[in-house]
C-alpha positions as CSV (number, residue, x, y, z in Angstrom):
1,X,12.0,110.1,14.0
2,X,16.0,110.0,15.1
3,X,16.7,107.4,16.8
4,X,18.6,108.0,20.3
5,X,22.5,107.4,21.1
6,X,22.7,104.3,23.8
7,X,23.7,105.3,26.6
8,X,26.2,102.5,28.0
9,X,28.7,103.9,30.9
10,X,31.9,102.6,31.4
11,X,33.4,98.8,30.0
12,X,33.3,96.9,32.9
13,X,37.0,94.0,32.7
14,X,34.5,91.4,33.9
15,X,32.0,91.4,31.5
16,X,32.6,90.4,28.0
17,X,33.6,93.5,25.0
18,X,34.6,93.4,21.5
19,X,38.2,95.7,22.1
20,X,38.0,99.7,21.1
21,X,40.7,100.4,18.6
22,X,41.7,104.1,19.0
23,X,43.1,106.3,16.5
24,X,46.4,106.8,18.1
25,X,46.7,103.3,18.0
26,X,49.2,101.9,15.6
27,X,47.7,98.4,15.9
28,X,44.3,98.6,15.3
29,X,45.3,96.7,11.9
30,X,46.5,94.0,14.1
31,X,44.1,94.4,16.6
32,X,41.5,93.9,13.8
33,X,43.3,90.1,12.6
34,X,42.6,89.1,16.6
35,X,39.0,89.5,16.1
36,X,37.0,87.1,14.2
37,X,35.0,89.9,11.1
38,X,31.4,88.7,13.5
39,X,28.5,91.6,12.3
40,X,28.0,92.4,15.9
41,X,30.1,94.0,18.7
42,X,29.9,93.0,22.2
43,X,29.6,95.9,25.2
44,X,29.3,94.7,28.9
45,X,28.1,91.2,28.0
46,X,25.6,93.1,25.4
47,X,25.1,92.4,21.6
48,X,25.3,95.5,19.1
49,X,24.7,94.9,15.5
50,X,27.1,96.3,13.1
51,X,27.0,100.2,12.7
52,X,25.3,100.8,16.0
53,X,26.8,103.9,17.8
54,X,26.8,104.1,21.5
55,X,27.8,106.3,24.2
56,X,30.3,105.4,26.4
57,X,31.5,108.2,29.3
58,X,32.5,111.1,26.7
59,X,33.2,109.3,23.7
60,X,30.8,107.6,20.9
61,X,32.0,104.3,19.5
62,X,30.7,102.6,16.7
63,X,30.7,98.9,16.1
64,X,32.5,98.0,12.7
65,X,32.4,93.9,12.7
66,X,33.6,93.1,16.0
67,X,35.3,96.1,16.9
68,X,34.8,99.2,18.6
69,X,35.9,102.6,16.9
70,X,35.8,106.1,18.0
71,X,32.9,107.8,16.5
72,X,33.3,111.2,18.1
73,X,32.8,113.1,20.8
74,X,29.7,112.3,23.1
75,X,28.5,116.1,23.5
76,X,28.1,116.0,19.8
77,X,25.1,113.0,20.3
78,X,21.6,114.0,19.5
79,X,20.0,115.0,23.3
């Protein structure tokens, strides 16, 4: 059995999420020192453990110990 991508929408600014470190970004190095190495990520005020992929809009993110990185595009997530 495969398990499903999580569907999430968009972040919502009033809810609490770990930040999404982009590739383009030069300071996702930095980025990473701000958050504490926790084995979950945070999404809308909801707790991901570490290595779960989700679906946000048309990316896929994947939580890597309190961050959010890009995992791919969404159209390539199992139906």
């Amino acid at each position: 059995m495969t398990a499903r991508t999580i569907e999430l929408g968009a972040l919502d600014p009033e809810r609490k999420s770990s930040p999404v470190a982009w590739e383009a970004d030069d300071d996702t190095e930095a980025l990473r020192e701000t958050v504490p190495d926790e084995a979950v990520c945070f999404f809308n005020d909801r707790v991901y453990e570490h290595g779960t992929v989700v679906k946000s809009g048309s990316v896929l993110l994947r939580c890597d110990h309190g961050l959010w990185l890009p995992a791919g595009p969404a159209g390539d997530a199992e139906p």
